[in-house]
C-alpha positions in Angstrom: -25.2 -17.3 -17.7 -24.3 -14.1 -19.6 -25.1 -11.9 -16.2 -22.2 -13.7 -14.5 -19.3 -13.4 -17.5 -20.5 -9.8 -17.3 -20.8 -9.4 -13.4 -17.2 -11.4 -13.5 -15.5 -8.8 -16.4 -16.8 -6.0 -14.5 -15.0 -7.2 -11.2 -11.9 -8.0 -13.0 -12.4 -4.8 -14.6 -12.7 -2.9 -11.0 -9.6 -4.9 -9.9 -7.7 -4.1 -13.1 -8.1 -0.3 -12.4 -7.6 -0.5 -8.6 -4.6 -1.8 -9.3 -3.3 0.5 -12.2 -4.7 3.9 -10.4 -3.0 2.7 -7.0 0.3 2.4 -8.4 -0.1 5.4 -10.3 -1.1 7.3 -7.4 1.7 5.8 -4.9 4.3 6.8 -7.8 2.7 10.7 -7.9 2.9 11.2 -4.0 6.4 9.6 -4.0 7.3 11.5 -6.8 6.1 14.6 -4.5 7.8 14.0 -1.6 11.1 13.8 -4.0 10.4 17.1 -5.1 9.6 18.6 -1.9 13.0 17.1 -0.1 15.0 18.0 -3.3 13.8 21.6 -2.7 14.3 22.0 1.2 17.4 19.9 1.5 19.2 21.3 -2.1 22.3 22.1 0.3 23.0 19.0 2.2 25.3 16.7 2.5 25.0 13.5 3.3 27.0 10.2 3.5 25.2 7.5 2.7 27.6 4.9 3.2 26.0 3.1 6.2 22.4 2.4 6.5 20.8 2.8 9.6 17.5 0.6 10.1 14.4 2.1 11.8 13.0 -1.1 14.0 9.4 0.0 14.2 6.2 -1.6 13.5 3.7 -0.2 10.8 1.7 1.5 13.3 3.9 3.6 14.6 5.8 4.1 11.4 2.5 4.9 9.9 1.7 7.6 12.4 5.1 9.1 12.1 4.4 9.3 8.2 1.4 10.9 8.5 2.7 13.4 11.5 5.5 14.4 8.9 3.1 14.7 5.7 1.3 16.9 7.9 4.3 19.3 8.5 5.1 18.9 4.8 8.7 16.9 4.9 9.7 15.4 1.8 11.0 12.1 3.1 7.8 11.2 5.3 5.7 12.0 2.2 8.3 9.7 0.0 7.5 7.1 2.7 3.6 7.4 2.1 3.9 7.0 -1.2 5.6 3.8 -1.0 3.2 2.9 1.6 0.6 3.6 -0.8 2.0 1.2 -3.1 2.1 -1.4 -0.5 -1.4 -1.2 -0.1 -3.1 -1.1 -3.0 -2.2 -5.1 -3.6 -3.6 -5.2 -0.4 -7.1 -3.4 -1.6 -7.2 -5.7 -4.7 -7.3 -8.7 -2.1 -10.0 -6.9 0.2 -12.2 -6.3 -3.1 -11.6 -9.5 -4.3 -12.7 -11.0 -0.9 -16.2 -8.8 -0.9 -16.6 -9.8 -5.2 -16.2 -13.6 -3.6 -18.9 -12.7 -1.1 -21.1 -11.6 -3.5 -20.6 -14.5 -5.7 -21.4 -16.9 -2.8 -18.0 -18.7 -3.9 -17.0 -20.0 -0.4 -14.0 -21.6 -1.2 -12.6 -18.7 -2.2 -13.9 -16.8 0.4 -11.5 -18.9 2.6 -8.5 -18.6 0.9 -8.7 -15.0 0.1 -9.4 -14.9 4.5 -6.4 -17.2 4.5 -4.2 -15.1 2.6 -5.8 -11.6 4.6 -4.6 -13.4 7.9 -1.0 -14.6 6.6 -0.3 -10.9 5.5 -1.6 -9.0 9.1 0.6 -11.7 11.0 3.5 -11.0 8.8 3.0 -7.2 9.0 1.8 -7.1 12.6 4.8 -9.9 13.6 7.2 -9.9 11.1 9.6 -7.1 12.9 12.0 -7.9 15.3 12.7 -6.2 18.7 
């Protein structure tokens, strides 16, 4: 019985710091793409009085973001940090999925699958055309 409290502290422990370094990490690369667009746009202008909505889905948007990261632009590296930060609740579900595997804890392995499918149709469907 005390394997399992500590085989169940260490996963919450894992899940804990996936969770804190994930954020931490979204909000450095974000916080690096502000300081790369602040230095190569210093000059502009711009009027920010409408918004103007890009109607793509995530893969496309994702391959743009890493197309501009590659060429160093501030705003696509802005844009991967915030991706970042949608992802690592994400991770913390996928871990917790393979922790329930481990456990043999069924149930939970079919919510946690549950909740895995809900969030791909809702990213994969949840844009309009």
């Amino acid at each position: 019985m005390q394997n399992e409290k500590v085989k169940d502290r260490d996963i919450q422990l894992v899940i804990g710091n996936l969770l804190r370094y994930g954020v931490w990490t979204a909000l450095g690369v974000a916080a690096l793409g502000g300081l790369i667009y602040l230095f190569n746009h210093e000059r502009e202008t711009i009027h920010y009085g409408t918004f103007i909505e890009k109607d793509i889905d995530i893969l496309t948007l994702s391959k743009q973001t890493l197309i501009g990261v590659a060429h160093g632009r501030g705003d696509d590296v802005i844009l991967l940090g915030i991706l970042l930060l949608f992802l690592t609740p994400i991770l913390r579900i996928i871990f917790s999925l393979v922790a329930f595997l481990l456990e043999k804890d069924y149930l939970y392995v079919g919510i946690t699958l549950l909740v895995i499918a809900i969030i791909c149709f809702s990213i994969f469907f949840g844009f309009a055309h």
